[in-house]
C-alpha positions as CSV (number, residue, x, y, z in Angstrom):
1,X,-0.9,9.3,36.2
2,X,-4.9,8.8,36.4
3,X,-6.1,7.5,39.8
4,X,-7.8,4.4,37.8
5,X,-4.4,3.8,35.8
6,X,-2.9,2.9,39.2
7,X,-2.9,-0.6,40.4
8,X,-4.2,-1.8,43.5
9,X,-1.2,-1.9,45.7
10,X,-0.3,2.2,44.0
11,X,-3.0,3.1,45.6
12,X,-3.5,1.0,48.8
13,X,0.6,2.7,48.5
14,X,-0.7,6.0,48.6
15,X,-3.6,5.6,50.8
16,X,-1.1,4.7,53.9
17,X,1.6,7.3,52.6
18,X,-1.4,10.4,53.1
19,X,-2.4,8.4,56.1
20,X,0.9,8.5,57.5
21,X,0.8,12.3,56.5
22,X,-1.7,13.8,58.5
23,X,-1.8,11.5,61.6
24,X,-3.9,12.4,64.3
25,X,-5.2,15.2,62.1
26,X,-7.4,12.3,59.9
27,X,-9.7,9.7,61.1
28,X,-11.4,6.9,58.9
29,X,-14.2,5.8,60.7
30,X,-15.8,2.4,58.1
31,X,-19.1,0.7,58.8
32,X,-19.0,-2.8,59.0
33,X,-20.8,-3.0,55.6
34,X,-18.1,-1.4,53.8
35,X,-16.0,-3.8,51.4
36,X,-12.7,-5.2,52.6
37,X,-10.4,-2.7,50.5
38,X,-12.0,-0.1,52.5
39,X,-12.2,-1.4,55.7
40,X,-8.0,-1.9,56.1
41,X,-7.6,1.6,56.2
42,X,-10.2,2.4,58.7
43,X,-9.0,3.4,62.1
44,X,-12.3,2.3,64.1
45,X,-15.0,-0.1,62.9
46,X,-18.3,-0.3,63.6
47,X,-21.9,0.6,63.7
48,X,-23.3,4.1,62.5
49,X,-24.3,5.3,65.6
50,X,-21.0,4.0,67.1
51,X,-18.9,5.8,64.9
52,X,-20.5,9.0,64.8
53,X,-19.4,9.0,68.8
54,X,-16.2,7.7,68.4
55,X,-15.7,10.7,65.8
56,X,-17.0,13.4,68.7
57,X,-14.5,11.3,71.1
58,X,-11.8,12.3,69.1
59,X,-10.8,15.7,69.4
60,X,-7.4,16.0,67.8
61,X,-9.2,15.0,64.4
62,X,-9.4,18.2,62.1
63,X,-10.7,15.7,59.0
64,X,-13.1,12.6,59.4
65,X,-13.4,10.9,56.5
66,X,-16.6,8.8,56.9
67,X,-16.7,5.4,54.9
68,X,-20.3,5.0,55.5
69,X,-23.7,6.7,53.7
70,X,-24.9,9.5,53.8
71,X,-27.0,9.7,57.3
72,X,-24.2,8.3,59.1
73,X,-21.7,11.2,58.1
74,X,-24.5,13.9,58.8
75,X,-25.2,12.4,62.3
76,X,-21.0,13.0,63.3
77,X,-21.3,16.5,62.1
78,X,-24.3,17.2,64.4
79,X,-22.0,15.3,67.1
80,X,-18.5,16.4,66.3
81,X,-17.1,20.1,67.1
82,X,-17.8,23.0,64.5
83,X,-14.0,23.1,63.2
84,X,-14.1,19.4,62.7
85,X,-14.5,18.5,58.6
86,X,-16.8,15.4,58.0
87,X,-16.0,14.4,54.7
88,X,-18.4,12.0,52.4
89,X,-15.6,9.8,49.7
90,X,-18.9,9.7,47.2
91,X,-21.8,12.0,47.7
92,X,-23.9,9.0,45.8
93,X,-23.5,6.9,49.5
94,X,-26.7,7.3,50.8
95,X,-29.4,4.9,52.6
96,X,-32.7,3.6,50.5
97,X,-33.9,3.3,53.7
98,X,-33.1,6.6,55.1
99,X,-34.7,7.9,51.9
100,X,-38.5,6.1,51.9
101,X,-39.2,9.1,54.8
102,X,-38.2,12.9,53.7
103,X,-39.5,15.5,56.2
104,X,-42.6,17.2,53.8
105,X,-43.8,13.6,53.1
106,X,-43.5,12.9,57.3
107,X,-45.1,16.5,58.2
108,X,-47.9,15.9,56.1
109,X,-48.5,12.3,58.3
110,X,-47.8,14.6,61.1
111,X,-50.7,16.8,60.4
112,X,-53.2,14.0,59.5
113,X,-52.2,11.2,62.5
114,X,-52.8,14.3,65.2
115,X,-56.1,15.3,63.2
116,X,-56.8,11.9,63.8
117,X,-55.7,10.7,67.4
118,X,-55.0,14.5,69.4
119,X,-52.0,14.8,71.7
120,X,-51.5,10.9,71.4
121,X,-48.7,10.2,69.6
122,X,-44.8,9.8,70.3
123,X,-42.3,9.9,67.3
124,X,-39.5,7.7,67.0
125,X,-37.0,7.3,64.8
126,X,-34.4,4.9,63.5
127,X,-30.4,6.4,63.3
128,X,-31.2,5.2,60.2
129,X,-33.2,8.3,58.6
130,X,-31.8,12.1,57.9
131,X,-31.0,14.6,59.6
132,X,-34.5,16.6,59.0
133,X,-36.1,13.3,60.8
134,X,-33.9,13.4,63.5
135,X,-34.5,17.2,63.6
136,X,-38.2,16.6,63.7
137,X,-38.6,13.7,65.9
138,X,-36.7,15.7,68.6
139,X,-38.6,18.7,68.3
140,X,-41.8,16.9,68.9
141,X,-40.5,15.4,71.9
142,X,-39.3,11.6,71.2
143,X,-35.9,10.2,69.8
144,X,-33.8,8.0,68.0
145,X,-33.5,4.6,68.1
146,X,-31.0,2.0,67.2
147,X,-31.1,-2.0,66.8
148,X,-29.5,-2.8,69.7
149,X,-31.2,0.0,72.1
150,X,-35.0,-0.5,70.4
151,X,-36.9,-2.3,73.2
152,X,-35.6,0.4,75.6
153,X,-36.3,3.3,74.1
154,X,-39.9,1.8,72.8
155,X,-40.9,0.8,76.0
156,X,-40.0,4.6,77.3
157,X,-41.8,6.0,74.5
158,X,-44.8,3.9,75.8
159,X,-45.1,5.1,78.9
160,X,-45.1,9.1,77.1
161,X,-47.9,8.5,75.1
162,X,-50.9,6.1,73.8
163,X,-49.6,5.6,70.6
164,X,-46.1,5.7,69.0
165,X,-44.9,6.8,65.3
166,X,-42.0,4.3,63.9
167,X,-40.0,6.1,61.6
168,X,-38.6,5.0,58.8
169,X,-38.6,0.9,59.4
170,X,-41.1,-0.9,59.4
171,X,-39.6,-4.3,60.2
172,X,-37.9,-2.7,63.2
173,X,-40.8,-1.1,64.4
174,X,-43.1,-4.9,64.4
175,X,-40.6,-6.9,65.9
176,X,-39.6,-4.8,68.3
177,X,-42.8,-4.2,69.2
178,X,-43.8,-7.6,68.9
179,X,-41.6,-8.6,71.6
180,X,-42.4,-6.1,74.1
181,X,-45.9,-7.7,74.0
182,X,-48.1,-5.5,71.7
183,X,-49.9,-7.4,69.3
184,X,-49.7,-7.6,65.2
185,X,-53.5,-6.3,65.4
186,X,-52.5,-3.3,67.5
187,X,-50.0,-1.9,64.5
188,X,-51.0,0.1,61.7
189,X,-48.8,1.0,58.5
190,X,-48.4,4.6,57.2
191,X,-48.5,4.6,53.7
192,X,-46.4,8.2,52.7
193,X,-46.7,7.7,48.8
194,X,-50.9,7.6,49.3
195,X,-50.5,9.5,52.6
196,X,-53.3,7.7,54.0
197,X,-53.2,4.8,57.6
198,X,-53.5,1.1,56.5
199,X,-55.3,-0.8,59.0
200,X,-58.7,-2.9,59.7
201,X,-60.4,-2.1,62.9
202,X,-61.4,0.3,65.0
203,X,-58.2,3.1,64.9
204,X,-58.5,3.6,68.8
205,X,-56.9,0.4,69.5
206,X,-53.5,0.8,67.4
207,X,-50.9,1.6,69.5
208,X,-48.0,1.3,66.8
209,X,-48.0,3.1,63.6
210,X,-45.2,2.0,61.4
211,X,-44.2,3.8,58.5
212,X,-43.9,1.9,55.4
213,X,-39.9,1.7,54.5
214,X,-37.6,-0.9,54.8
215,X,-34.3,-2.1,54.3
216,X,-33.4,-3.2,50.7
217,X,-30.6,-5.8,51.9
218,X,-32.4,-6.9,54.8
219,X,-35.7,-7.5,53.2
220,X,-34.6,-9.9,50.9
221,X,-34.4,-12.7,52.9
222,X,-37.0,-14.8,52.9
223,X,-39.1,-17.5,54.4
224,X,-38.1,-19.9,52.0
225,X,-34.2,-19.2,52.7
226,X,-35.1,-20.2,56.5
227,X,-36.7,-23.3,54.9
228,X,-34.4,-24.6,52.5
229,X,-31.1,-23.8,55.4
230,X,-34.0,-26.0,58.0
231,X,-34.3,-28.5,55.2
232,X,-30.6,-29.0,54.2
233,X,-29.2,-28.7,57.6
234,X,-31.4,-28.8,60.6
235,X,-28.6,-28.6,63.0
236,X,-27.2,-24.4,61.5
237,X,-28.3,-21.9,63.8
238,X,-30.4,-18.8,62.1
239,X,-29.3,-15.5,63.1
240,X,-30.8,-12.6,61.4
241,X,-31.3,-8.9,61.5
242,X,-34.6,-7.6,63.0
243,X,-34.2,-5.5,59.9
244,X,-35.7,-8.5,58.2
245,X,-39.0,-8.9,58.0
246,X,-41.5,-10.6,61.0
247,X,-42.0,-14.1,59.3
248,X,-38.2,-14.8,58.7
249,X,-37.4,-13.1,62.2
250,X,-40.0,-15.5,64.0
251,X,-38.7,-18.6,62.2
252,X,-34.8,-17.9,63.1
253,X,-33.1,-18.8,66.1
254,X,-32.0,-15.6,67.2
255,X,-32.5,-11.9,66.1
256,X,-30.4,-8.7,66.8
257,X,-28.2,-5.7,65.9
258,X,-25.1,-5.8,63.8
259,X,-22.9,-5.7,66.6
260,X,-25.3,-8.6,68.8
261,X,-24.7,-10.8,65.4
262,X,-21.1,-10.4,65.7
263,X,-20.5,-10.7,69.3
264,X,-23.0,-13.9,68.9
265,X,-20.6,-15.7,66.3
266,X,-17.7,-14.5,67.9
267,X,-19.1,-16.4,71.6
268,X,-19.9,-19.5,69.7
269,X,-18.4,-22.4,70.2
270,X,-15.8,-23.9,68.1
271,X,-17.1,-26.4,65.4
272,X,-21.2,-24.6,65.3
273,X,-22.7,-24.0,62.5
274,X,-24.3,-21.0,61.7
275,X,-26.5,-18.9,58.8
276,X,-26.4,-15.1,58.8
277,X,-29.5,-12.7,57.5
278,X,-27.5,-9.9,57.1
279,X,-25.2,-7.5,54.5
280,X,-23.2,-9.4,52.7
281,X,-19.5,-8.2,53.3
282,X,-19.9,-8.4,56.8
283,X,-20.8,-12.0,56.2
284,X,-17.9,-12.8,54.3
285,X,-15.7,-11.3,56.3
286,X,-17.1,-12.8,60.0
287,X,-16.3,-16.5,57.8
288,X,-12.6,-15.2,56.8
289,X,-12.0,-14.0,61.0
290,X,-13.8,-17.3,62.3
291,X,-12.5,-20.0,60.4
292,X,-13.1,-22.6,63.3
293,X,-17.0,-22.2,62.8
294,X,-18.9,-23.2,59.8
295,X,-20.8,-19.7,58.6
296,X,-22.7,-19.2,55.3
297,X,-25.2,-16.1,54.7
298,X,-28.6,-17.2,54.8
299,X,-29.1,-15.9,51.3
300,X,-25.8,-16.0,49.1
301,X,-27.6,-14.7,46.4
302,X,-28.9,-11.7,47.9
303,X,-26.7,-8.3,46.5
304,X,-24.4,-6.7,49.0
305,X,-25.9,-2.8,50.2
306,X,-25.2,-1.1,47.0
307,X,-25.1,2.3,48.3
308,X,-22.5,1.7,50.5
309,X,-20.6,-0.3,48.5
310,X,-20.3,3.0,46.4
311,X,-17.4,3.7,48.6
312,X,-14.6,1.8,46.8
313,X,-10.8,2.2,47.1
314,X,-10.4,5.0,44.7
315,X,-13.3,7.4,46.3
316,X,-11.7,6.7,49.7
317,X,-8.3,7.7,48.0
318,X,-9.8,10.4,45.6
319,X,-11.0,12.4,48.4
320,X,-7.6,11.8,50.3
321,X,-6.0,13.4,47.4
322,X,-7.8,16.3,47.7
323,X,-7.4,17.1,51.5
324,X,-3.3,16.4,50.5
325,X,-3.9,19.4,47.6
326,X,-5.6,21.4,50.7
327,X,-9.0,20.9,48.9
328,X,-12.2,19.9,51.2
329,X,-14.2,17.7,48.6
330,X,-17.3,16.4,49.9
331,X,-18.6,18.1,53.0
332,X,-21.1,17.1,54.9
333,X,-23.2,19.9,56.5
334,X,-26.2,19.8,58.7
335,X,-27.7,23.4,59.0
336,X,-27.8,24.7,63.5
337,X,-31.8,24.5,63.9
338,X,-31.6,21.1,62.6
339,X,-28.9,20.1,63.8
340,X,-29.8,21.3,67.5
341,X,-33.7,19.8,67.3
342,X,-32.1,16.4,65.8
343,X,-29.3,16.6,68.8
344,X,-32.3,17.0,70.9
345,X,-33.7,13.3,69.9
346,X,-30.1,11.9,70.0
347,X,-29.3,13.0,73.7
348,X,-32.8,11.8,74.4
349,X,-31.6,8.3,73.3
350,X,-28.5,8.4,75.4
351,X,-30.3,9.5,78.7
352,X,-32.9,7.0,78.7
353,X,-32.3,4.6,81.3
């Protein structure tokens, strides 16, 4: 029988029996984007950068099947052992984000930001970004980045150098910055499609250059959803990701990582009432697990991340197939020198105090 002639409950079935196979051999790490029918089967869940270290802590795994995007399954190869098999369900996962900086278009900034400012500048960069910008960030000295650890390792990266390179987020990059006192007028935008600095004023005084990429989900919400949730009910609390952009951040209640947003609605008292600016299958499901607090997503209408939604019940079971035929489908593979210099800007992360 054809994997999409089975029903539902054939192959949730055989998704448990392969499970139940391999044991401690296979481990399913999901992202808390992923959709519900994925998520069951998934023996940790969490955020990318989370994951990827839960997959190096777990040394009896020979196969980790990564129900995430692209980016995220490259960054547990660099971090899990060289026998260990990081597995992709559906090579089409990747991250529109991680994709609006590749490393020839962030050389070429590279070459013309140290033309322009000398030995000045730090890079940083998001988890979110490839490998190649991991690799390149850490050879030139800085490191990664994620929501929850962005003031620290900005603030560190200040006291480096005059200047600091914010790869591939914008959003992250201003607020962030924003808060650590650094004004709007002290940030510039790298354009990569024109290759060229945006910004009015004398150069010398930016001390931020963000590069022009975003989030697709996250930048959909809008001012007017703050608005119409301010209008309708003035008494809903507005939590958002600092993926979104400045105006909706400043206008919410409260800002922060995935993990902030659900330890925040998990902390909140019974009978609040809250909005959520973030993906929208993590919204859904923090309403089904709190059903003592009133949740809605600050923009219903707002599509769920379609590249990691890609990852549906059949990939997840299609690949888990293969590895029961003794067939590795799916591979994820990050070359040694990039893999060392983006290690580099990943230990560089976790050592900052």
């Amino acid at each position: 029988m054809k994997l999409l002639d089975l029903s539902v409950k054939q192959m949730e079935d055989r998704v448990r029996e392969i499970k139940e196979k391999f044991g401690d051999r296979l481990y399913i790490p999901g992202h808390h984007y992923q959709k519900d029918e994925v998520i069951q089967f998934a023996d940790d869940v969490g955020d990318s950068l989370q994951l990827a270290k839960l997959a190096a802590q777990n040394k009896k795994a020979e196969f980790i099947v990564f129900c995430g995007v692209h980016f995220m399954a490259e960054t547990a190869d660099i971090l899990t052992r060289p026998d260990q098999k990081v597995i992709l369900p559906d090579l089409n996962a990747g991250c529109s984000m991680a994709d609006m900086a590749n490393i020839e278009q962030t050389q070429r900034a590279w070459d013309k930001l140290t033309e322009l400012f000398g030995d000045t500048i730090l890079p940083l960069t998001y988890v979110n970004s490839t490998a190649a910008i991991k690799a390149f960030v850490g050879k030139n000295g800085g490191a990664t980045v994620t929501s929850s650890n962005a003031k620290k390792i900005l603030s560190w990266a200040l006291t480096q150098k005059e200047r600091i390179l914010f790869l591939p987020d914008q959003h992250l990059g201003r607020n962030t910055a924003y808060d650590l006192g650094i004004k709007l007028d002290e940030m510039a935008v790298w354009d990569p499609e024109e290759n060229r600095l945006e910004y009015e004023g004398d150069i010398q005084n930016i001390k931020i250059i963000l590069w022009n990429g975003y989030c697709s989900v996250h930048q959909n919400f809008t001012v007017e959803n703050v608005e119409q949730v301010r209008k309708n009910d003035p008494d809903r609390k507005i939590i958002v990701h600092p993926e979104c952009t400045f105006d909706v951040v400043q206008l919410s209640d409260e800002n922060g990582s995935t993990n902030k947003i659900i330890q925040t609605i998990k902390n909140a008292p019974s009978g609040s009432k809250w909005a959520i600016g973030t993906e929208n299958n993590l919204v859904n499901r923090l309403i089904k697990e709190h059903h003592d607090k009133d949740i809605i997503s600050l923009n219903p209408f707002t599509c769920n991340c379609y590249t990691m939604n890609r990852i549906d019940l059949p990939y997840l079971l299609w690949s888990l197939e293969r590895l029961e035929e003794g067939q590795v489908v799916n591979q994820i593979t990050v070359e040694k020198e990039i893999a060392d210099n983006a290690l580099l800007a990943l230990e560089r992360m976790l050592t900052i105090k």
